[in-house]
C-alpha positions as a Python dict, from the first residue, in 0.01 Angstrom:
ca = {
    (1, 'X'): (0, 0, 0),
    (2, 'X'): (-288, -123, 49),
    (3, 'X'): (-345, -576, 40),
    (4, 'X'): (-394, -636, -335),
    (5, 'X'): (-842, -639, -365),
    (6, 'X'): (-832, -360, -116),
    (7, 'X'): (-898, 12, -114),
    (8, 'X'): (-587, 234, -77),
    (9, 'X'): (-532, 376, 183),
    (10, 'X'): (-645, 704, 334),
    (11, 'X'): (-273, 971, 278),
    (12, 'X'): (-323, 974, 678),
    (13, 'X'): (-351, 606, 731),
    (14, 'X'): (-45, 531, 520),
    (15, 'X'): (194, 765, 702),
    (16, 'X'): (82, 627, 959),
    (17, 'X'): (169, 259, 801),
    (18, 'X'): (520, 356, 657),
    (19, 'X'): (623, 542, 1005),
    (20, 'X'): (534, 252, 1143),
    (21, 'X'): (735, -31, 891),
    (22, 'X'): (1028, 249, 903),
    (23, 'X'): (1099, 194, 1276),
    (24, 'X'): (964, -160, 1309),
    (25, 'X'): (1321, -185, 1065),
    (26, 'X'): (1543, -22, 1313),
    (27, 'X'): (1376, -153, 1607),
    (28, 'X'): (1429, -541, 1484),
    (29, 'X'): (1707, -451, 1324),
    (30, 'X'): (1897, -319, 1670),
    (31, 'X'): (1686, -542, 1875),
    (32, 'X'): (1567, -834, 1705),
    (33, 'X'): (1304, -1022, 1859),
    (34, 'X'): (1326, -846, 2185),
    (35, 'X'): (1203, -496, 2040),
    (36, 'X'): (797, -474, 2144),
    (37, 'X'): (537, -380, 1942),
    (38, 'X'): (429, -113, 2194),
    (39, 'X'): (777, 38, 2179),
    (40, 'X'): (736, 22, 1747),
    (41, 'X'): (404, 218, 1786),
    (42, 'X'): (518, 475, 2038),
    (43, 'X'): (820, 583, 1836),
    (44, 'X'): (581, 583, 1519),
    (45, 'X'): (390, 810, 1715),
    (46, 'X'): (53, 586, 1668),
    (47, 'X'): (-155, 383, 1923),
    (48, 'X'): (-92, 29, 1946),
    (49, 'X'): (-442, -9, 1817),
    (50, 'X'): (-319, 155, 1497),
    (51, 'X'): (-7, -75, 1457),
    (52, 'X'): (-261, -373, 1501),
    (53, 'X'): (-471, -246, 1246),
    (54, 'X'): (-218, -244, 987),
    (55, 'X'): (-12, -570, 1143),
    (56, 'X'): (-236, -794, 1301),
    (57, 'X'): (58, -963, 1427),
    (58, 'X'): (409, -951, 1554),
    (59, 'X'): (489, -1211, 1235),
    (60, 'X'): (277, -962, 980),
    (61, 'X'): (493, -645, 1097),
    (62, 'X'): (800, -832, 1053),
    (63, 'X'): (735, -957, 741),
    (64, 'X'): (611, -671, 578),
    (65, 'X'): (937, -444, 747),
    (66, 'X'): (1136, -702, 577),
    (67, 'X'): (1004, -670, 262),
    (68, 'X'): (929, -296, 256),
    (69, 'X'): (1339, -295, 301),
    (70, 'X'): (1373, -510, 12),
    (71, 'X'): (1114, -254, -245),
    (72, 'X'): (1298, 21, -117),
    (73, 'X'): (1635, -137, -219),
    (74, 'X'): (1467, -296, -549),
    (75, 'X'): (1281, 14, -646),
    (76, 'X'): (1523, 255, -643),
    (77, 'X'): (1713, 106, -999),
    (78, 'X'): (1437, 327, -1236),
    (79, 'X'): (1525, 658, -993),
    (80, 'X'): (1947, 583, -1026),
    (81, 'X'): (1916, 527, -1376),
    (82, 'X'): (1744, 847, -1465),
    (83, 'X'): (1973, 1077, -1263),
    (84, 'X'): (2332, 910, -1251),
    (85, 'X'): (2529, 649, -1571),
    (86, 'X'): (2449, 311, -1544),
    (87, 'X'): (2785, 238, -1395),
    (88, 'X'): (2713, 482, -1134),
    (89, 'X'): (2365, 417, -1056),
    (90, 'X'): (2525, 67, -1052),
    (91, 'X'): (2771, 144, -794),
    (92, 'X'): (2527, 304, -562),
    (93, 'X'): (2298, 30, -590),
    (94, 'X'): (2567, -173, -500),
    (95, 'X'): (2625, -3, -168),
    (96, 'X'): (2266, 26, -71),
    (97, 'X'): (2252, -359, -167),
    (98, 'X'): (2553, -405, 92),
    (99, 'X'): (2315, -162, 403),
    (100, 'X'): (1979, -364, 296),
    (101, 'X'): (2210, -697, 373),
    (102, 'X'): (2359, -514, 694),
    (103, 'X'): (1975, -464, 813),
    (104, 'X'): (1820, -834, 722),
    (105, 'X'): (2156, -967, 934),
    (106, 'X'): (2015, -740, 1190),
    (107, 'X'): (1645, -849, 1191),
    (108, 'X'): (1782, -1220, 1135),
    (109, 'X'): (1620, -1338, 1468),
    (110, 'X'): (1283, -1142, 1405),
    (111, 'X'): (1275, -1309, 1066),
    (112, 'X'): (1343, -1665, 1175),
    (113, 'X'): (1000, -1650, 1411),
    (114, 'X'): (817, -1518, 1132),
    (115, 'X'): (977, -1867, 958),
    (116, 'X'): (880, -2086, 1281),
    (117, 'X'): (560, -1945, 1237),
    (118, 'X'): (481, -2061, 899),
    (119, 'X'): (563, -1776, 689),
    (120, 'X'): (844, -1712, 357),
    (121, 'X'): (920, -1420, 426),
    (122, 'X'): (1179, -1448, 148),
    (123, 'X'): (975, -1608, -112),
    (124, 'X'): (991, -1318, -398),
    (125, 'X'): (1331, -1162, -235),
    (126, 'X'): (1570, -1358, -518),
    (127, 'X'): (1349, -1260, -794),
    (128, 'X'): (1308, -916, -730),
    (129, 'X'): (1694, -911, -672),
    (130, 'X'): (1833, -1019, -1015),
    (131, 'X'): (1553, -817, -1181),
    (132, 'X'): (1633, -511, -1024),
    (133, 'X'): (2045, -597, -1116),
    (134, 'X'): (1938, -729, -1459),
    (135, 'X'): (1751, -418, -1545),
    (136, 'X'): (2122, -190, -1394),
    (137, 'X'): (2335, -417, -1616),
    (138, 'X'): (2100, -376, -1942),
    (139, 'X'): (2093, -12, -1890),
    (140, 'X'): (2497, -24, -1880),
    (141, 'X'): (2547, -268, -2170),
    (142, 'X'): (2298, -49, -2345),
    (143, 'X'): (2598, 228, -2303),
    (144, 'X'): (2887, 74, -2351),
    (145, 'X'): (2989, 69, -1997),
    (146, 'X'): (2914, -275, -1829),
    (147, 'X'): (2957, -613, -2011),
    (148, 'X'): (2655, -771, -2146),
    (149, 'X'): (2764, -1112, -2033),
    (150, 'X'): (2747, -1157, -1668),
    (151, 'X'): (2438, -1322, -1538),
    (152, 'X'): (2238, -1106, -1305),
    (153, 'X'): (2278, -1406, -1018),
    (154, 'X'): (2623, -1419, -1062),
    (155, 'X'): (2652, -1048, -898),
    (156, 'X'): (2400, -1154, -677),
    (157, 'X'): (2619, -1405, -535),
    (158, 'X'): (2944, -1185, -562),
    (159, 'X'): (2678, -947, -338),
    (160, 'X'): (2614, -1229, -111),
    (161, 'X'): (2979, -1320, -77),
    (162, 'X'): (3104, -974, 11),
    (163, 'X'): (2826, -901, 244),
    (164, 'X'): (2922, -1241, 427),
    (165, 'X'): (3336, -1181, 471),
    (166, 'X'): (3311, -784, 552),
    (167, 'X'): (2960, -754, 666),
    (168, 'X'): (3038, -608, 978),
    (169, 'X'): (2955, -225, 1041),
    (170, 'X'): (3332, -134, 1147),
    (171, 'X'): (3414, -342, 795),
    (172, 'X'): (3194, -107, 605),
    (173, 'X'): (3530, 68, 390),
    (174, 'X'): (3652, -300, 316),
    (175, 'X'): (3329, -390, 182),
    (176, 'X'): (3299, -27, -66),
    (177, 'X'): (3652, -89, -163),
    (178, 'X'): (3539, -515, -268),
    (179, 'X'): (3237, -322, -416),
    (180, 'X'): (3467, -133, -638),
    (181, 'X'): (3651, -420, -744),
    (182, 'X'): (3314, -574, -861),
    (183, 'X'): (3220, -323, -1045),
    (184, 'X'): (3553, -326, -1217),
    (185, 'X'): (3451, -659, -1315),
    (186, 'X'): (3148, -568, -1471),
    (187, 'X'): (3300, -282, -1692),
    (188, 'X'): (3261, -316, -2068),
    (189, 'X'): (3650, -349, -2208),
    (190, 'X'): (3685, -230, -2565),
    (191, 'X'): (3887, -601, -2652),
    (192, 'X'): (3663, -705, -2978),
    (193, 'X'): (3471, -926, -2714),
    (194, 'X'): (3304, -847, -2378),
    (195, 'X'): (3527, -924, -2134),
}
């Protein structure tokens, strides 16, 4: 999308912009600071003159890869919840929370020049977080089928805390199974309380 006071962009010119934030993920992401931007744009299938058009610098591309990660992640809660229950479209979210952690890890030395350089790259990250989370446990409360008293940045930091002791690719089935065992936590009980 288009900078907020600016025209949207031509269908054309944002393919070409989402190509390019799609494998400016992987290529930080595999490579960190070592991928180049003239690698980015030839896999894109753009000139370099495009990718500077849209990113007018190194820091700009990885910032805005970062963050297109986190809307992806963030903005798939309304599509879960209208095809799966909320404790499945929890679930899911859940993983996909676990692969968007698995890909900031990976761009982790990208991100830190885009720091060094002045920019926050993770100045809305927490609050879209616990919204998108606060919106999956509503829906499930709403049902019957999570509790209605865990604070949204509680899971967040039962995320967090997974993601750090079985982060690792080869760790990926530990990390579902921990997943599990959250989401176990979060279930409604039919006690007379939540709980």
């Amino acid at each position: 999308m288009a900078a907020t006071g600016q025209r949207p962009l031509r269908a054309d010119a944002q393919r070409n912009r989402d190509r390019l934030l799609e494998v400016a993920v992987r290529a930080f992401s595999q490579d960190g600071p070592e991928a180049t931007l003239e690698a980015i744009a030839k896999e894109a299938g753009v000139g370099i003159g495009t990718l500077y058009r849209h990113f007018p610098t190194r820091e700009a591309l990885v910032e805005a890869a970062y963050r297109s990660e986190l809307d992806r992640l963030c903005d798939a809660v309304d599509e879960l919840l209208r095809s799966l229950p909320p404790d499945r479209a929890t679930r899911v979210w859940l993983d996909r929370f676990v692969d968007y952690l698995g890909t900031k890890r990976g761009m982790a030395d990208a991100l830190r020049a885009v720091i060094a350089s002045g920019g926050n790259p993770f100045a809305h990250s927490r609050d879209r977080l616990t919204g998108a989370i606060t919106s999956l446990l509503a829906a499930g409360a709403e049902t019957g089928t999570l509790r209605s008293d865990v604070p949204a940045a509680d899971v967040l930091a039962s995320l967090g805390g997974i993601s750090l002791a079985v982060g690792e690719p080869d760790q990926r089935d530990q990390a579902g199974r921990l997943l599990d065992l959250l989401l176990d936590g979060l279930r409604y009980r039919a006690t007379g309380t939540d709980g």
